[in-house]
C-alpha positions, 0 to 999 in steps of 0.5 A, a space after each residue: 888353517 888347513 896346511 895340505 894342499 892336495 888339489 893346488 892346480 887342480 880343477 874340480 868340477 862338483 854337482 849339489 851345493 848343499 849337504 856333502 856337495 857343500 862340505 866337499 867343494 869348502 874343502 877341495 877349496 880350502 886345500 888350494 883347488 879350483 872348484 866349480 860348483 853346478 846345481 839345479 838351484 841358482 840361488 843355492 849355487 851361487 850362495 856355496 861358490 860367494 862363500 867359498 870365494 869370501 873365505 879365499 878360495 876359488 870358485 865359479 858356479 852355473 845352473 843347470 837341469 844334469 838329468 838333461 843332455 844339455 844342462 849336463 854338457 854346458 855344466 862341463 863347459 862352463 867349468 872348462 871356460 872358467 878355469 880351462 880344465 877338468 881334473 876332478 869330478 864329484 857327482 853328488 847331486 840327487 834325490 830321495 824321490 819319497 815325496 815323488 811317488 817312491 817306497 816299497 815296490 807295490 806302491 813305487 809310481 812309474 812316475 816316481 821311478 822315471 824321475 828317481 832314476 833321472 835325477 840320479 842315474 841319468 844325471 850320473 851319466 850324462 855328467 860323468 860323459 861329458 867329464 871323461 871327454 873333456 879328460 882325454 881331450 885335455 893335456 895329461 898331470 905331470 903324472 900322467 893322471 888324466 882325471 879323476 870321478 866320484 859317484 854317489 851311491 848309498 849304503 841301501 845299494 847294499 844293506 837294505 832297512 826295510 822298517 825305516 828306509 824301504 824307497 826302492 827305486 832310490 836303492 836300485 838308482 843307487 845299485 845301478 850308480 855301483 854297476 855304471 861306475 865299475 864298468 867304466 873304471 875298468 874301460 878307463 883306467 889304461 886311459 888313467 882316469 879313475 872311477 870310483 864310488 862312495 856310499 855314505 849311510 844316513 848324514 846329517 844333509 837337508 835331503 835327510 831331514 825327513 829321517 832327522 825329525 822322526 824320534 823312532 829313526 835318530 833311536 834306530 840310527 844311534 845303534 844302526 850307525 854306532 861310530 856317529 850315534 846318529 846322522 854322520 856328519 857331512 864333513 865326516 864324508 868328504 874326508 874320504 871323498 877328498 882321499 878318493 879324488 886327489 893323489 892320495 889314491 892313485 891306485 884306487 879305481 873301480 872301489 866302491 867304499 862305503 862310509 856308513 859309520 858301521 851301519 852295513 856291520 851292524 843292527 838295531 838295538 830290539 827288545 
């Protein structure tokens, strides 16, 4: 049984139910905290939010398109009219977009791009807006925090790998999640609401099943990421995930921390 309980009384507010958004919302349910999870899927919202509750844990869910201005809007609504605030906010929801017309730029579609950026900047945004109101309208913590917001980004913001990953609008979308997120950490922060980023490499999610699959890539990974030996594990990212969003980081704001188990410091084995 887990004995912290860094999110009691805190409301968080957490976009995908599969993958890193599952393993997220498990924990910051585990460690006391309200959790409302929000995904395109009903079926996969519904499941994630039933088995939190199963487990003692509270949770509510809602569906909804984030990359539309008013599925965003009623996401934030809807966590509020369940458990009357927002606290914490986690944008891990998105796409690869390789299967939508996204690779190396000669072969990018326009359409590929539209919807890569969409579903990951647009959404970003319009979720991340409607959480930051609903902060400076609601009372303060007793600290004085208003709130605190996590974006997804990925290590190929950074540090590309053109052999195996060239998907070029999913890095820029990812570039501009970094860009988007220091700006208004910076904006913010007198209003104590903090923004902060979190990179992973390549985890062990649906999304990646794709790379999971191919022997060339699990043998590029076990030396690309050699503090896992492969995929990292979901759950080895909500470790920082959970530090960035609760007390435990109180001054942290503006960062954008990269949880690539040694992928941005290391290369593949040649020869």
């Amino acid at each position: 049984m887990n004995t912290r309980q860094r999110f009691e009384g805190l409301v968080s507010l957490v976009t995908g139910s599969t993958g890193m958004a599952a393993a997220a919302a498990t924990a910051i349910a585990a460690e006391g905290g309200a959790v409302f999870v929000v995904s395109r899927t009903a079926d996969h919202a519904r499941a994630l939010s039933e088995s939190i509750g199963r487990a003692g844990g509270r949770s509510a869910w809602h569906a909804a398109d984030l990359a539309q201005e008013e599925g965003a809007e009623s996401a934030v609504a809807a966590c509020v009219a369940a458990f009357g605030r927002l606290d914490c906010l986690y944008n891990v929801a998105g796409i690869s977009g390789r299967r939508l017309g996204d690779g190396p730029l000669h072969e990018v579609t326009l359409e590929g791009w539209s919807k890569v950026m969409a579903a990951n900047v647009t959404s970003t945004f319009l979720v991340s807006r409607a959480g930051v109101r609903q902060m400076l309208d609601q009372e303060a913590a007793a600290s004085g925090a208003r709130g605190a917001i996590l974006n997804m980004s990925s290590v190929l913001a950074e540090s590309p790998a053109p052999t195996f990953f060239a998907t070029h609008a999913y890095a820029a979308s990812k570039g501009a999640i970094e860009s988007f997120s220091r700006a208004v950490a910076a904006y913010y922060a007198g209003r104590r609401i903090r923004v902060n980023v979190i990179a992973p490499a390549l985890v062990d999610t649906p999304m990646s099943e794709r790379a999971q699959s191919d022997p060339e890539i699990l043998a590029y990974l076990a030396h690309k990421q050699p503090l896992a030996g492969g995929p990292i594990r979901a759950e080895d990212v909500t470790a920082t995930a959970l530090f960035l969003l609760s007390d435990d980081a109180p001054m942290v704001t503006g960062q954008i921390v990269a949880v690539d188990g040694g992928w941005s410091v290391s290369e593949p084995r040649t020869g």
